[in-house]
C-alpha positions as a printed Julia matrix, in Angstrom:
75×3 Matrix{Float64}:
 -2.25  -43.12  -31.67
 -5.0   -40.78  -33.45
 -6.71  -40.68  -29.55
 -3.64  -39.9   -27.92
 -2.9   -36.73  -30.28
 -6.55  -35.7   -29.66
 -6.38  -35.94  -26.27
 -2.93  -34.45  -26.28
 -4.73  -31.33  -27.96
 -7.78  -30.82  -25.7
 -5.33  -31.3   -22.62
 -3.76  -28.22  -24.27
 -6.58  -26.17  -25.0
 -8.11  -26.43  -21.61
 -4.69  -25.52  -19.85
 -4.73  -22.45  -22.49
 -8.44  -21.44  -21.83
 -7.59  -21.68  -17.45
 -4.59  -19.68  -18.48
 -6.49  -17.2   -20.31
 -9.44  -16.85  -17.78
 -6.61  -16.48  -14.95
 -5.06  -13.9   -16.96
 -8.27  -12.06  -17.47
 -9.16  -11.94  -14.03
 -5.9   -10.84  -12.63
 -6.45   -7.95  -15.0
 -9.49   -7.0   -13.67
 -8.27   -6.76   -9.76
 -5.34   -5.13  -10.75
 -7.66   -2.13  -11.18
 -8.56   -2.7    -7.73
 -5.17   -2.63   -6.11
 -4.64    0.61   -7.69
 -7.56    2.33   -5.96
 -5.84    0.49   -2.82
 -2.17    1.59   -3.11
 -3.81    5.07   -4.05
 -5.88    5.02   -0.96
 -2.63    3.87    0.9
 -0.79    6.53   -0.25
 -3.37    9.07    0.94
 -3.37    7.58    4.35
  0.45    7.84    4.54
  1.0    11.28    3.13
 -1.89   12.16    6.11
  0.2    10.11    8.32
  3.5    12.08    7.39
  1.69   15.4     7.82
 -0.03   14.22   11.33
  3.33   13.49   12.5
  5.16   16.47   11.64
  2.71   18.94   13.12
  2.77   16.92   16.58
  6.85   16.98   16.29
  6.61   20.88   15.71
  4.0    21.27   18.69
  6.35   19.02   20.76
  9.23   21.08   19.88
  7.51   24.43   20.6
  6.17   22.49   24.17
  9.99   21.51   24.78
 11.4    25.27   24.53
  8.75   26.83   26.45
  9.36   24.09   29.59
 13.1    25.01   29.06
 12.59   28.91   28.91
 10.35   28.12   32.08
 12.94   26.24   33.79
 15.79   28.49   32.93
 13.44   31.5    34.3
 12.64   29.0    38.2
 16.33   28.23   37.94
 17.33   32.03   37.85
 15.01   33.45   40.32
């Protein structure tokens, strides 16, 4: 009975120290997905900003081809 408690015990020590180690190294890459998501977020505000000044170039390329066809369509 006295083995089975001890064995019981070191069972449960070794399942707290893998616990503790997996703990401890999820902690340490967490730091590391922060520089990611930062870096993500970088690359999508740059993204955002890419797209929006091709939209307003494609808008201002859209109303000159109009005013150009309203001006072949008139003369």
């Amino acid at each position: 009975m006295h083995e089975l408690i001890s064995t019981i015990q070191v069972l449960t020590a070794l399942i707290g120290a893998f616990a503790t180690f997996f703990a401890v190294l999820h902690k340490s890459h967490h730091e590391d997905y922060s520089d990611k998501f930062k870096t993500l977020q970088k690359e999508r505000d740059n993204l955002a900003e890419d797209y929006e000044n091709e939209r307003k170039k494609r808008k201002e390329l859209e109303d000159k081809y109009e005013k150009l066809k309203k001006k072949l369509e008139n003369t």
